[in-house]
Structures are given as structure tokens and as C-alpha cells.
LODOSE-254906 format. One record per residue: residue number from 0; residue in three letters; chain; x, y, z of N, C-alpha, C in turn. Coordinates in steps of 0.02 Angstrom, whole numbers, plus 50000, padded with zeros to 5 digits. Atoms other than C-alpha are relative to their C-alpha. Example, Ala and Ser with C-alpha at 12.3 -4.5 7.8 and 13.67 -1.06 7.14 Angstrom:
! residues 2
0;ALA;A;50045;49941;50000;50615;49775;50390;50045;50060;50000 $
1;SER;A;49958;49941;49997;50684;49947;50357;49961;50055;50037 $
//
This chain:
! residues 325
0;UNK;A;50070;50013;49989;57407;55207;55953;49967;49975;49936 $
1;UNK;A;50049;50021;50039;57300;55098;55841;49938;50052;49984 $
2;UNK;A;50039;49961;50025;57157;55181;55741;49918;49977;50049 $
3;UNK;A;50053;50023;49957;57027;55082;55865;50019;50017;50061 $
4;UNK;A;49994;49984;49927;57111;55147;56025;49943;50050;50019 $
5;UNK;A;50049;49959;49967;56972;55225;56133;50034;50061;49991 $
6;UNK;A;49959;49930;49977;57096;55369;56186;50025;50022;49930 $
7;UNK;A;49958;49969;50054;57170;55399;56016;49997;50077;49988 $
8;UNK;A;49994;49944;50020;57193;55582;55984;49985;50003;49933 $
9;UNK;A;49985;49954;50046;57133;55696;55845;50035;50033;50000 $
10;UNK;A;49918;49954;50001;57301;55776;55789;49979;50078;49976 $
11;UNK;A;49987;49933;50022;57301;55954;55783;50048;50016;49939 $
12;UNK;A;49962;49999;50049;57424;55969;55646;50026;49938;49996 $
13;UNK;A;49967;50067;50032;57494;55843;55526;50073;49996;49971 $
14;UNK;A;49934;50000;50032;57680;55829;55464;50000;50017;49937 $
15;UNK;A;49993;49994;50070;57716;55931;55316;49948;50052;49999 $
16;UNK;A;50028;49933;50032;57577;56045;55327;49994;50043;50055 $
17;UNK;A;49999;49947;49936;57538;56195;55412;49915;49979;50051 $
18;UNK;A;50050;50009;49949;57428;56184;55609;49936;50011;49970 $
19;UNK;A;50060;49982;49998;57248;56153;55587;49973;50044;50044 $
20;UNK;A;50014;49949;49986;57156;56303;55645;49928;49988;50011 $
21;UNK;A;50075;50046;49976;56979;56233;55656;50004;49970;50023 $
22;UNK;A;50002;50047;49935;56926;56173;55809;49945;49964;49973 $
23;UNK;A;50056;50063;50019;56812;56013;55785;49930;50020;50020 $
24;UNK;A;50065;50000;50008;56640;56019;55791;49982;49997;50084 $
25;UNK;A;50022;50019;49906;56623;55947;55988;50024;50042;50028 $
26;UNK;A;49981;49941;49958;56712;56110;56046;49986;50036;49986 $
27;UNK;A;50011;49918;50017;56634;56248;55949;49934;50003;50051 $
28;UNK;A;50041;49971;49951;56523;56339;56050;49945;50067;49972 $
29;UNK;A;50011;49936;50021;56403;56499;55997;50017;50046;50044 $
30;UNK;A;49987;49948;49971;56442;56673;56035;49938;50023;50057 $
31;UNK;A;50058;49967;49934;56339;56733;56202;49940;50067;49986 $
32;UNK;A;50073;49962;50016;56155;56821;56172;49975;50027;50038 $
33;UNK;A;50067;49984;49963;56047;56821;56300;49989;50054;50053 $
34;UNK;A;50015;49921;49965;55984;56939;56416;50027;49988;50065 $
35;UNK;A;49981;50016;49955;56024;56839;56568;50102;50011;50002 $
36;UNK;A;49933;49979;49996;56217;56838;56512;49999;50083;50019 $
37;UNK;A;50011;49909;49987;56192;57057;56490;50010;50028;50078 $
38;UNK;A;50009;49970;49926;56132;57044;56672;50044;49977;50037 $
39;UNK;A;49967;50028;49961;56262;56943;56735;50045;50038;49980 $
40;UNK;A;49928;49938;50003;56417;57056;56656;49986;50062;50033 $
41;UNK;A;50015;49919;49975;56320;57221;56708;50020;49998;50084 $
42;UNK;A;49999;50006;49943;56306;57154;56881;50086;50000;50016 $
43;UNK;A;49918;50011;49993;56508;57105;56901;50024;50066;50001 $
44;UNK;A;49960;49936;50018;56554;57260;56823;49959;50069;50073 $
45;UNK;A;50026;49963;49950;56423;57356;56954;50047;49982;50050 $
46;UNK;A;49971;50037;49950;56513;57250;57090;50083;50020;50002 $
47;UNK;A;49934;49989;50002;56681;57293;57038;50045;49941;50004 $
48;UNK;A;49956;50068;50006;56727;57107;57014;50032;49980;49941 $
49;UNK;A;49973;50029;50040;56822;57003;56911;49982;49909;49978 $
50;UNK;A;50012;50062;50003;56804;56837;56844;50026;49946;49940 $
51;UNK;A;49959;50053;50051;56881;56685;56761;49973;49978;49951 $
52;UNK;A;50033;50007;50080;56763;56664;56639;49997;50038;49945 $
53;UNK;A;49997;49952;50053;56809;56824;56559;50065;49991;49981 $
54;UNK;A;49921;50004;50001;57001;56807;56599;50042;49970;49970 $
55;UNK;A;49973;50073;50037;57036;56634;56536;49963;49986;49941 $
56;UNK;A;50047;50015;50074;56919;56661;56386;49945;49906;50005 $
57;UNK;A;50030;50054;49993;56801;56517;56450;49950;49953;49946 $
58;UNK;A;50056;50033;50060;56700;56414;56308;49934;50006;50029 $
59;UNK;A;50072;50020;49952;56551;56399;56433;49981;50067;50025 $
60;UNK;A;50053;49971;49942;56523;56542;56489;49939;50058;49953 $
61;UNK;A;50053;49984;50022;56387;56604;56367;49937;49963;50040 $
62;UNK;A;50065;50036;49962;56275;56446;56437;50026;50029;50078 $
63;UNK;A;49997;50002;49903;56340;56487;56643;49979;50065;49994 $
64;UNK;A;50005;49915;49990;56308;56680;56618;49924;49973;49987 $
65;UNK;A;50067;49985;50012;56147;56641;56557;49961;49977;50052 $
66;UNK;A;50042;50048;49943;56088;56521;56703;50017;50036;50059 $
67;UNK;A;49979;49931;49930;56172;56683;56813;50048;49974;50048 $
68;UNK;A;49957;50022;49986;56315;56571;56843;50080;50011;50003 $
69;UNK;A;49904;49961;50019;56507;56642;56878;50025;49982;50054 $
70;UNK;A;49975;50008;49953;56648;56607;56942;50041;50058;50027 $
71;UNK;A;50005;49935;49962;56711;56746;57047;50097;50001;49989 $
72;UNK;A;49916;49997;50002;56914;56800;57019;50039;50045;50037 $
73;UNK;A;49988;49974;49951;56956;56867;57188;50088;50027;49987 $
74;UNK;A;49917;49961;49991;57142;56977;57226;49999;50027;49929 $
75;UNK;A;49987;49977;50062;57108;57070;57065;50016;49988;49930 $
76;UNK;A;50015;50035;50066;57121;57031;56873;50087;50004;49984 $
77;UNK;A;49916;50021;50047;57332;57011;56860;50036;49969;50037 $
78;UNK;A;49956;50040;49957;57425;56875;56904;50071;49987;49999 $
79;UNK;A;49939;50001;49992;57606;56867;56961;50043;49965;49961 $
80;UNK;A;49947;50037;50038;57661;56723;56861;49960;50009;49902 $
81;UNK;A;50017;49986;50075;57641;56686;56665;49990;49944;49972 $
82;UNK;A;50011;50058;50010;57582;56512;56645;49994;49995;49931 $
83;UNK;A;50008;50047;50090;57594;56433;56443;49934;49999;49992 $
84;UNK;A;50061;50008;50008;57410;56399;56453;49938;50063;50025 $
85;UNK;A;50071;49934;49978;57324;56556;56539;50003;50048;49978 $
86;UNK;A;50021;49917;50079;57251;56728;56433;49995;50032;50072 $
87;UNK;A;50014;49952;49945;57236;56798;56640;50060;50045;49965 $
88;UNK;A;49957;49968;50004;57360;56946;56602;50040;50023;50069 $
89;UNK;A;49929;50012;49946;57516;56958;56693;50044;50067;50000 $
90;UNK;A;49936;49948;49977;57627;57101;56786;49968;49998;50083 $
91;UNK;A;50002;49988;49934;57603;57192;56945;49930;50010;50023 $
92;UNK;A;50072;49976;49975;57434;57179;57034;49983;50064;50053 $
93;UNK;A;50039;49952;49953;57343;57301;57113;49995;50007;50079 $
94;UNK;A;50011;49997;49917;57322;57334;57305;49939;49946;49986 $
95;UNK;A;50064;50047;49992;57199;57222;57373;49947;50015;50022 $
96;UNK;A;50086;49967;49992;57018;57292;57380;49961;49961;50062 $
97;UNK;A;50023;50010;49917;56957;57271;57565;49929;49989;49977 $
98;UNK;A;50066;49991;50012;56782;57295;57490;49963;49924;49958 $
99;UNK;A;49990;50039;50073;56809;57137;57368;49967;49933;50034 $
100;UNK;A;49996;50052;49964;56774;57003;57513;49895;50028;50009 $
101;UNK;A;50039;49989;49972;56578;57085;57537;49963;50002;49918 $
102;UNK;A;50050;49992;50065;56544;57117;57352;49976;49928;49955 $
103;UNK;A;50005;50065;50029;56585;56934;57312;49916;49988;50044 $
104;UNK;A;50028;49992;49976;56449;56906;57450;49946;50018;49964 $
105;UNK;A;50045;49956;50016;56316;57021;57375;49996;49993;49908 $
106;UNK;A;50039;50030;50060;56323;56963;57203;49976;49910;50005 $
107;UNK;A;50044;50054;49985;56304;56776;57260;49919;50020;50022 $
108;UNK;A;50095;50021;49976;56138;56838;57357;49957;50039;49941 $
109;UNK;A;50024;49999;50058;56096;56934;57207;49971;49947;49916 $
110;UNK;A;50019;50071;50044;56112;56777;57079;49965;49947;50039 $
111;UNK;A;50054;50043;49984;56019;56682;57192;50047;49940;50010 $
112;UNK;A;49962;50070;50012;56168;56563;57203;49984;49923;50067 $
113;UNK;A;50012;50042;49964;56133;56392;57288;50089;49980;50006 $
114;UNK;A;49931;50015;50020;56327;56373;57251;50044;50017;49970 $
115;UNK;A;49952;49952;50029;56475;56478;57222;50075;49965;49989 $
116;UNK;A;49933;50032;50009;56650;56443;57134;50031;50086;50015 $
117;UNK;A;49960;49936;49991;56781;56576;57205;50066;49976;49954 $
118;UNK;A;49902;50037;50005;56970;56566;57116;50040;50072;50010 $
119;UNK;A;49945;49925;50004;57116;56709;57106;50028;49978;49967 $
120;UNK;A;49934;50004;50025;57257;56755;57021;50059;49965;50041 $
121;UNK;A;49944;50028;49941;57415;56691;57083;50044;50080;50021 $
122;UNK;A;49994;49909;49955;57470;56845;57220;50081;49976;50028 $
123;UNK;A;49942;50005;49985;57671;56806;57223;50015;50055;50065 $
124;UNK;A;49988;49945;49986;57677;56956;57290;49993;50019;50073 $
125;UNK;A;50031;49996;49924;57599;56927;57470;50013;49989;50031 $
126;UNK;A;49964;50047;49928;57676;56881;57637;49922;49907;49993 $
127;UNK;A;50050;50067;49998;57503;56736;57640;49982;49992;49921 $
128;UNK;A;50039;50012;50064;57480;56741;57440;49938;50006;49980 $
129;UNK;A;50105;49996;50003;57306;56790;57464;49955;49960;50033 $
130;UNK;A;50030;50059;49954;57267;56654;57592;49926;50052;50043 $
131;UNK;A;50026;49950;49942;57187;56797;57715;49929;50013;49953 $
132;UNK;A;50077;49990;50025;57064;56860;57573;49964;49950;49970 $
133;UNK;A;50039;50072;50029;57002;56690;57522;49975;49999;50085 $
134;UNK;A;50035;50014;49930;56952;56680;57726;49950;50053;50002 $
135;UNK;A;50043;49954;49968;56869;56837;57740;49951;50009;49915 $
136;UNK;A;50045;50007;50046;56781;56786;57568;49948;49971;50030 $
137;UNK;A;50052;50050;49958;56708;56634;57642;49956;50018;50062 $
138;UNK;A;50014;49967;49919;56667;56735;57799;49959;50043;49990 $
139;UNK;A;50075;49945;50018;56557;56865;57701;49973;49950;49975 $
140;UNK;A;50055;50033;50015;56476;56737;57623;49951;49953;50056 $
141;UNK;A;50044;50031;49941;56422;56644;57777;49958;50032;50029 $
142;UNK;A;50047;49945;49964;56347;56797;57845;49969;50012;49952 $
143;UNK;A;50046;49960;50037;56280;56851;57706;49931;49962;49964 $
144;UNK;A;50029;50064;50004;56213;56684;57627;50006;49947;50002 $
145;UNK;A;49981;50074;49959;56215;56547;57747;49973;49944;49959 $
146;UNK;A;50001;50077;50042;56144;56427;57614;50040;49981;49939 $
147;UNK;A;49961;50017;50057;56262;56450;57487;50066;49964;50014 $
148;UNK;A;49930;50058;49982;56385;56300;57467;50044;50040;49966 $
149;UNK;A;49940;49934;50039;56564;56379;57447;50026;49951;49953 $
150;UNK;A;49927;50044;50037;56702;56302;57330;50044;50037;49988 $
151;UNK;A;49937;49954;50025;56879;56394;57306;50049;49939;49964 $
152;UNK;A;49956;50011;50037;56990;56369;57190;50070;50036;50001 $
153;UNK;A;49925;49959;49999;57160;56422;57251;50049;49984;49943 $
154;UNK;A;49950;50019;50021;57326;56453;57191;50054;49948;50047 $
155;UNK;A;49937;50035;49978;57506;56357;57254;50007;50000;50053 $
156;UNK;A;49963;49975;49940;57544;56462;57394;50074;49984;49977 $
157;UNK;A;49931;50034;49998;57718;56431;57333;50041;50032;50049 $
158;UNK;A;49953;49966;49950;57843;56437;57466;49962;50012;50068 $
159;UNK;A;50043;49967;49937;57689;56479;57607;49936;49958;50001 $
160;UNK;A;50073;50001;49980;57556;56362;57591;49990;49935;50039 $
161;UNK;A;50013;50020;49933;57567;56274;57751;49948;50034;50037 $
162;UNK;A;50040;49950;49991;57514;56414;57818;49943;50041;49975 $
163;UNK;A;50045;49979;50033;57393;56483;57703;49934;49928;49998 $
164;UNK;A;50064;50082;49990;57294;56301;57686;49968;49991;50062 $
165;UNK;A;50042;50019;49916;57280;56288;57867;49938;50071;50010 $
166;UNK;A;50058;49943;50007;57202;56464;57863;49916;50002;49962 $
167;UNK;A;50066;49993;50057;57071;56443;57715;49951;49920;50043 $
168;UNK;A;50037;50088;49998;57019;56251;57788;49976;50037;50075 $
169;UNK;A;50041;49966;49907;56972;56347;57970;49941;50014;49976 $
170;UNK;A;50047;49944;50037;56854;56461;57867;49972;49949;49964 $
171;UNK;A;50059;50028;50060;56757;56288;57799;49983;49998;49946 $
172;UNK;A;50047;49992;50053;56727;56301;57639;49977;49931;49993 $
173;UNK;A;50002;50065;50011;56646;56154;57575;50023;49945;49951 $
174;UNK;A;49964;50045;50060;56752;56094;57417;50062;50067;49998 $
175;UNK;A;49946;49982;49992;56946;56148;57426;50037;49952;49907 $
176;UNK;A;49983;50003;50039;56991;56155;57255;50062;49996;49949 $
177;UNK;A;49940;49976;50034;57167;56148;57164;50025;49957;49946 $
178;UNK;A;49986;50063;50052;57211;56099;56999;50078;50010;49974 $
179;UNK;A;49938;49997;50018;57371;56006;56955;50017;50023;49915 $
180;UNK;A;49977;49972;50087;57354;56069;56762;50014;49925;49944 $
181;UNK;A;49965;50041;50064;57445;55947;56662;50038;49937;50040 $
182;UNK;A;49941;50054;49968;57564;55798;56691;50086;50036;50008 $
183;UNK;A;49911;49956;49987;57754;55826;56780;50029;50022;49945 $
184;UNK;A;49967;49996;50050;57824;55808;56629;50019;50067;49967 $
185;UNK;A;50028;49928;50044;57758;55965;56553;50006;50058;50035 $
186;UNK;A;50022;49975;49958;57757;56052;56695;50073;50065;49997 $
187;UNK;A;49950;49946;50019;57947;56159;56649;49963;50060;49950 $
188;UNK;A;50003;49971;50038;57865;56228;56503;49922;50018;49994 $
189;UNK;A;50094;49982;49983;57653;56236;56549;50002;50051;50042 $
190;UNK;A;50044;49967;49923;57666;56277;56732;50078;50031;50037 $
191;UNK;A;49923;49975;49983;57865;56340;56763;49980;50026;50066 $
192;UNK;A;49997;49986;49914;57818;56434;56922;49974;49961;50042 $
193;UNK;A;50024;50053;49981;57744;56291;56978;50026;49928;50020 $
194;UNK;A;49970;50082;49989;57793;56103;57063;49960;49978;50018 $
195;UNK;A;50053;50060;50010;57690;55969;57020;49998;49974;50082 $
196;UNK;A;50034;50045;49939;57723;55880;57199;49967;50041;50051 $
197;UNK;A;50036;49943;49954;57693;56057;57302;49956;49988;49997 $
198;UNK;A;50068;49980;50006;57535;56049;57227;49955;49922;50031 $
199;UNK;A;50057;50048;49976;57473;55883;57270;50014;49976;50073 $
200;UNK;A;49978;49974;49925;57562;55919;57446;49939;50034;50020 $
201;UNK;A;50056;49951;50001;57433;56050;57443;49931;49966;50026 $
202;UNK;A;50063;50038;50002;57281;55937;57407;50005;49959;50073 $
203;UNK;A;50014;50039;49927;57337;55811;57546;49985;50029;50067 $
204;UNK;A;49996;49959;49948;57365;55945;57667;49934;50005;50031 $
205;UNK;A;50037;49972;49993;57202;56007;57644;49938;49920;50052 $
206;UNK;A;50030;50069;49984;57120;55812;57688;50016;49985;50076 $
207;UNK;A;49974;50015;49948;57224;55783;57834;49987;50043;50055 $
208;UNK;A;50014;49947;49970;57182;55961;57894;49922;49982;50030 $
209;UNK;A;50074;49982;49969;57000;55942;57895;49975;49928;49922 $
210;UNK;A;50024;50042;50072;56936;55763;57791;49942;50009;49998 $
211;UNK;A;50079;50002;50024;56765;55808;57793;49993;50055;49955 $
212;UNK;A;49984;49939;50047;56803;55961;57672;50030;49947;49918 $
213;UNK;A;49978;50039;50031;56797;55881;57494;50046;50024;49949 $
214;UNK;A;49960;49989;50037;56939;55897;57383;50006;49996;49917 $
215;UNK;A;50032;50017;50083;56936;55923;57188;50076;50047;49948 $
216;UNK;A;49927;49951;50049;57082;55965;57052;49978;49969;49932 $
217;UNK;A;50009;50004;50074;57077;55951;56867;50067;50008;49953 $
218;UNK;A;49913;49969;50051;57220;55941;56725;49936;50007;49936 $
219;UNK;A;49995;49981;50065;57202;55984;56541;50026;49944;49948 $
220;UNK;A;50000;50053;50073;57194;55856;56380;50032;50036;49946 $
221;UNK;A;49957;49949;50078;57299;55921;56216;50049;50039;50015 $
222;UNK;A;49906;49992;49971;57479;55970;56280;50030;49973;49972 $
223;UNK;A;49948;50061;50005;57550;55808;56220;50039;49963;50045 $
224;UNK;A;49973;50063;49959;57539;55712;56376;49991;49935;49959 $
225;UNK;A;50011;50083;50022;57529;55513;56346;49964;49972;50068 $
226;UNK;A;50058;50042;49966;57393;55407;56409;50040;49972;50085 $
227;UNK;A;49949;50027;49954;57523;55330;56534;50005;50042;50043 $
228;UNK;A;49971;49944;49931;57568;55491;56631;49919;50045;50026 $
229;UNK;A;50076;49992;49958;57386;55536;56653;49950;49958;50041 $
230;UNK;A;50042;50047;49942;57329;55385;56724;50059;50001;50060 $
231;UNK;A;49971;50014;49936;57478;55410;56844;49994;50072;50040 $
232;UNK;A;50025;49940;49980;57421;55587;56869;49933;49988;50072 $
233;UNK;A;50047;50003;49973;57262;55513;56918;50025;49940;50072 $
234;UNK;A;49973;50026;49929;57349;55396;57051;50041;50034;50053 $
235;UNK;A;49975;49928;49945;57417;55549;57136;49978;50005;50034 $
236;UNK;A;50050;49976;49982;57279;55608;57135;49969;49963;50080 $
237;UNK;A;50047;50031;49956;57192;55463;57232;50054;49978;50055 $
238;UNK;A;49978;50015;49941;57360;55448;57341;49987;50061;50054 $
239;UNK;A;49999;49937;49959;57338;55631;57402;49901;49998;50032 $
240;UNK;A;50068;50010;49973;57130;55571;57433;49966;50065;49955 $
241;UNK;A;50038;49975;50048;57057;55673;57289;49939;49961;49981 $
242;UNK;A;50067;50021;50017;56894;55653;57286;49975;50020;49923 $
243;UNK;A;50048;49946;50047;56821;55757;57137;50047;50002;49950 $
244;UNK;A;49957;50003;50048;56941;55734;56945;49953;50043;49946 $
245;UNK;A;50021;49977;50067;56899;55854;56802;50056;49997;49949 $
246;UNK;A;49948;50040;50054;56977;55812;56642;49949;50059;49913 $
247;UNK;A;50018;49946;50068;56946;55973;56480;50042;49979;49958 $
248;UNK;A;49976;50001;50059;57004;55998;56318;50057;50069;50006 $
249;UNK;A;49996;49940;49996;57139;56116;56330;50014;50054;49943 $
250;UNK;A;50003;49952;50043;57125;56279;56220;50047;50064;49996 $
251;UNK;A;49927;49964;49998;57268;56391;56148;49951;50060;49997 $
252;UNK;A;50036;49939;49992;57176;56565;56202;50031;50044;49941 $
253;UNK;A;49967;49933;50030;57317;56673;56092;50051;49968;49960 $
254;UNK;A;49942;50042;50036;57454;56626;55950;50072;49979;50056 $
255;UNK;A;49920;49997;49961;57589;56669;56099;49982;49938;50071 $
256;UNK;A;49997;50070;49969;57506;56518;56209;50029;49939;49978 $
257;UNK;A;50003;50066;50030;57549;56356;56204;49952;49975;49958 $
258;UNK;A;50033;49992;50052;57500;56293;56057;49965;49923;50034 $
259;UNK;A;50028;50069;50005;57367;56115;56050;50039;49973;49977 $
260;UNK;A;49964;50064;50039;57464;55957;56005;49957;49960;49986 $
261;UNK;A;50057;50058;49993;57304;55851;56006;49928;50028;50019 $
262;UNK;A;50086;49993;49963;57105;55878;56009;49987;49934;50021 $
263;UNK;A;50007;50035;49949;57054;55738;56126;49923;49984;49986 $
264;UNK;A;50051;50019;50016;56897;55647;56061;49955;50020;50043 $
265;UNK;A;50069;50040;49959;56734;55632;56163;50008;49924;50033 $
266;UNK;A;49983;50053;49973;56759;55457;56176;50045;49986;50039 $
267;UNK;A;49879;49999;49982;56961;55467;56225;49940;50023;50066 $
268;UNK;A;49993;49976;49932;56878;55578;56375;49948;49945;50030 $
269;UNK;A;50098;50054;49965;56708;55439;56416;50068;49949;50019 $
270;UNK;A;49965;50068;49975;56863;55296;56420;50060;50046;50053 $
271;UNK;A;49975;49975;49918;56975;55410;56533;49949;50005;50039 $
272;UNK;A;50038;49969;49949;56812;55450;56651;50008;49936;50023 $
273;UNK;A;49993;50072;49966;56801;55237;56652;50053;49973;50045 $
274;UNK;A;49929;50041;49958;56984;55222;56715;49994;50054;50043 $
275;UNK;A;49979;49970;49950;56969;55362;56837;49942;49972;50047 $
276;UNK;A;50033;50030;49944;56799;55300;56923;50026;49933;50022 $
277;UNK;A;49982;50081;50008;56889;55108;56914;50045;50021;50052 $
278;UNK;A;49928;49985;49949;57032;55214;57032;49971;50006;50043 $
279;UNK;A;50029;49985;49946;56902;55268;57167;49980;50054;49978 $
280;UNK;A;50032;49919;49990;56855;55461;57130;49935;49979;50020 $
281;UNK;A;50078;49999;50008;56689;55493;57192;49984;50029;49969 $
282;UNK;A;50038;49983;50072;56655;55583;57051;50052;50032;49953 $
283;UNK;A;49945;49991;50047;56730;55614;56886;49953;50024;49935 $
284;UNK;A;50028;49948;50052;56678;55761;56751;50050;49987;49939 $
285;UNK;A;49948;50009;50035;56772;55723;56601;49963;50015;49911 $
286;UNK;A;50032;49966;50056;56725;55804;56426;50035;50043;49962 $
287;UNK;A;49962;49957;50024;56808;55905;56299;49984;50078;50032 $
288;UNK;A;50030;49935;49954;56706;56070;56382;50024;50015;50080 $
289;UNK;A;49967;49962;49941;56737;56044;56543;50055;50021;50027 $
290;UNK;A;49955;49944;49975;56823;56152;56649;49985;50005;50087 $
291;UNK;A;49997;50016;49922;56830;56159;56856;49954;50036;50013 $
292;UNK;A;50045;49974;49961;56688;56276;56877;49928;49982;49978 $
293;UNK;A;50022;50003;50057;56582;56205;56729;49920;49946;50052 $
294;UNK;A;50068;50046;49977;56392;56144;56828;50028;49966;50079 $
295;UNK;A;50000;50014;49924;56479;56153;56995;49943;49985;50043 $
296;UNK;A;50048;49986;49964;56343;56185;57076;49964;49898;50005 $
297;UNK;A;50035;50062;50015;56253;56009;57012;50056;49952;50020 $
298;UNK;A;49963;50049;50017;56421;55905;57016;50008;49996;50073 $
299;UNK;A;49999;50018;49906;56426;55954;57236;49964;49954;50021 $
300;UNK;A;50060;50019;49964;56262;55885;57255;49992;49919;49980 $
301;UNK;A;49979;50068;50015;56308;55723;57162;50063;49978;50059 $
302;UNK;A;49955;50014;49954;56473;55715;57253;49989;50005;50066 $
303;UNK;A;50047;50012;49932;56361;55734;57420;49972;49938;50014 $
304;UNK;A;50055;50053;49978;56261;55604;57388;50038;49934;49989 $
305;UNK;A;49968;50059;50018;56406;55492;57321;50046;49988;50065 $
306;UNK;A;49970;50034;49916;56487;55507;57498;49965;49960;50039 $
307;UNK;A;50044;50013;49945;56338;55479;57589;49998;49904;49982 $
308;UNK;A;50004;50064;50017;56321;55316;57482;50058;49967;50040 $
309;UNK;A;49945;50047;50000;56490;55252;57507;50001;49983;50088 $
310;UNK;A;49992;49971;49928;56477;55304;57697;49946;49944;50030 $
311;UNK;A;50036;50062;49974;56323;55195;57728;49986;49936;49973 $
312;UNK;A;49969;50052;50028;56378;55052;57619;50062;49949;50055 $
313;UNK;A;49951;50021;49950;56524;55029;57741;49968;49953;50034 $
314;UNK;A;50014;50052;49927;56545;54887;57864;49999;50046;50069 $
315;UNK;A;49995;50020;49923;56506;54887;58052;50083;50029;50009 $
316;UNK;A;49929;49994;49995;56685;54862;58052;50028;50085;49983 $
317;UNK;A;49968;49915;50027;56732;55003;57952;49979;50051;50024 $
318;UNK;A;50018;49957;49940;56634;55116;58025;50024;50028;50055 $
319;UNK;A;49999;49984;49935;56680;55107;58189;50064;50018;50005 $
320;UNK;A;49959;49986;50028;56848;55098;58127;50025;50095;50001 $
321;UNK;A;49991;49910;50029;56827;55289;58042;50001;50044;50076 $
322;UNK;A;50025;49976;49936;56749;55336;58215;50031;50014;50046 $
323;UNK;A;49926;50020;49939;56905;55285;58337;50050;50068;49965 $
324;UNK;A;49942;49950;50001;57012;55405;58215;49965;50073;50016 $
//
């Protein structure tokens, strides 16, 4: 890469000396203050929930706690596998808290949420992988607050999620979430319990199941993919009908993570956002910060209005077309 390439990487370490350890300036973040964060941990912890913004050590979630913003980390706080990139802690989870599907519920109508992100651990462990309590999530929340737009963020289903997808896409939510992480490549030593095509098996499934349900996945920047295997990431993407691409910086939570190979400019991510809207996404978040739950709420209501566009843009033709299937 030339020193004028848009995408060029800031190198995390240089040959010969030891890993830089200072993160750049565009990723530091301050430590969390306010009173609104206070009320948002007290509440969780009242609730008996969990959440990925504590789990995965989130950069953001000083500003989302404060705006009374969380994302919710349903089937308990330990997940089955041991992914390179995630600080969730890993062994045997817990029974599954019957109560867990009503409390999610009841802190949305408490935060006032116009729009909730659900995710889990990954639940190896399950005849449905946790398919069942992601339905009877969505299912207290409908009753409880019928205006709150859902979004989940599953795991794999590895091995079961035929069955589990068809289950969660009955139960509506309105954005069916799953992110492929990284590029194949990487994918032995990032995402090992994991297969890259399962997963975007997954995504299509979910389209074909029900296409008015919009679809959204995200990978990770600073691994030491190459420009090349992420724009073919992102043609996966748009063969499996991925609507919705997030594109972060990713961050080594612990010395025993995978370590950064690359901080990933600002710019590097503004000229990936250009080549992924140039592919079709209807919308594309791309920033060293973000992260899949990171102003959900705002990024639905764009991706609402960017269907509606495209939808009455259409021909006659086309139209009628969509209509017949």
C-alpha cells in the first residue's frame, strides 16, 4: 500500500520494536460519569440481566448508558465457545432463567426504549441453542411494549439453525442480526467454532424465510485482513441480501486476545463505507467506534426510510414484478 492509499493502515507495531500500546487518539474514549450510566447499571443489576456492553468491554458504552441505552445479553453471562476476539467469559453456563424473557421486557419499558438490541452468548449446550428464549424474548416484549422496535443479535446455531431461524423469524422481530466477524481466512484462528459460510447460510435463510424482516451483520477492522477479502466479505454479504453492514475497529480486550495487527484510520473506514454503499447496502455504519448495537435505534429508522425510498423509486414493472412473488 502506497502512503496515499485511502485504506492504508496505521500499524500497530513496527519491525524491530516492541507492540505499540497506545491506542490513537480516534479510539480513546473517557471513562463513564454520569448519573444516567449509575441508573442504567443499577437497573440491569435490579433486573438480574446481563449485557454486552459490560461483557465485551464496549468503548461506547459510557455515551449508550448515559442516553439509557443497552444491549441486553440474554441465556446468561458464559458462553460455550472461546472466540480470539471476545472478553465474554467462557465455561459452563448456567440453567436458563425462565424469568429472563419478562425482565428483558420490563427494563425496555423502564428505559423508555423506542428500540431494543437483544444478543446471547453462544448456548452449545442446547438441543435449539437458545433459539426458544430469543422467541419468548420477542414475545414479552410485544406484550409488554408494543412500540418498541426489536433487533436480535444471534449466535450460529451451529449444527441446528434451520430450525432455530425458522423459529426466531415467526416471532417477527424487526432486524435479524448476525455478524460474520472477520474474513474466511481468519476465521481458524478468530472464530474456530465457527464457519464463515454457515453463517451467511444463516443470514440468507433468514431473507428467504420472511424478506420483509431486515437483515444486518458486521465484521471487525485490525486482524490483518487485506482490503481484497473484505470487499469480498462485503459481496457475500450482498449475495446472502444483507441489507444493513457495520464495519469497527477491532480491540484486543486482554494480553491473552488476539492481539491488533493494524489501527484502521477514519478515512480507511469513510473509503470502505464508499465501496460498500457502491455494492447496494441500504445502509452502511462504518467507523473505528462502531460496533452492531452502537445508535441502533437511529440507524433502523434510516434503514426504514431507505427501503421505503428504494421501494417507491421502483418501476411499474418492478413492482408488480415483487407483487406476483
Amino acid at each position: 500500500m502506497s502512503e496515499a492509499d485511502p485504506i492504508a493502515p496505521v500499524p500497530s507495531r513496527v519491525e524491530g520494536r516492541p507492540p505499540r500500546v497506545r491506542k490513537p487518539d480516534w479510539i480513546r474514549v473517557k471513562a463513564p460519569t454520569s448519573t444516567g450510566f449509575a441508573e442504567t447499571k443499577q437497573l440491569m443489576r435490579r433486573l438480574n440481566l446481563a449485557t454486552v456492553c459490560e461483557e465485551a468491554a464496549c468503548p461506547n458504552i459510557g455515551e449508550c448508558w448515559t442516553k439509557k441505552h443497552a444491549t441486553v445479553m440474554i441465556l446468561g453471562d458464559t458462553c460455550t465457545r472461546a472466540c480470539a476476539f471476545c472478553n465474554v467469559k467462557t465455561g459452563m453456563p448456567r440453567a436458563v432463567d425462565p424469568r429472563e424473557p419478562q425482565h428483558v421486557a420490563d427494563a425496555a419499558a423502564e428505559m423508555g426504549l423506542q428500540h431494543i438490541v437483544v444478543t446471547s452468548v453462544d448456548r452449545d449446550d442446547l438441543a435449539d441453542g437458545g433459539a426458544s428464549q430469543f422467541v419468548k424474548v420477542i414475545e414479552a416484549l410485544r406484550r409488554t411494549t408494543p412500540a418498541t422496535t426489536i433487533e436480535i443479535l444471534t449466535p450460529d446455531f451451529r449444527n441446528k439453525h434451520e430450525a432455530a431461524v425458522e423459529a426466531i423469524v415467526a416471532a417477527r422481530p424487526d432486524v435479524y442480526n448476525h455478524n460474520l466477524e472477520t474474513v474466511p481466512r481468519l476465521y481458524p484462528t478468530i472464530r474456530p467454532g465457527a464457519r464463515y459460510y454457515a453463517s451467511l447460510r444463516l443470514l440468507e435463510s433468514v431473507k428467504k424465510l420472511d424478506p420483509s424482516i431486515f437483515t444486518k451483520s458486521g465484521i471487525m477492522l485490525g486482524l490483518g485482513e487485506q482490503r481484497l477479502e473484505v470487499h469480498q466479505v462485503m459481496d457475500d454479504m450482498r449475495s446472502a441480501d444483507v441489507d444493513f453492514l457495520t464495519m469497527g475497529q477491532y480491540l484486543q480486550p486482554t494480553p491473552r486476545h488476539a492481539k491488533v495487527e493494524e489501527f484502521v484510520t477514519p478515512k480507511a473506514f469513510d473509503a470502505y463505507a464508499a465501496i460498500a454503499r457502491a455494492k447496494g447496502f441500504l445502509l452502511v455504519a462504518s467507523s473505528p467506534l462502531t460496533r452492531s448495537s452502537y445508535h441502533a435505534g437511529d440507524d433502523f429508522a434510516r434503514m426504514r426510510a431507505a427501503r421505503e425510498q428504494k421501494l417507491a423509486t421502483k418501476s411499474p414493472f418492478t413492482s408488480s414484478e415483487v407483487e406476483k412473488r
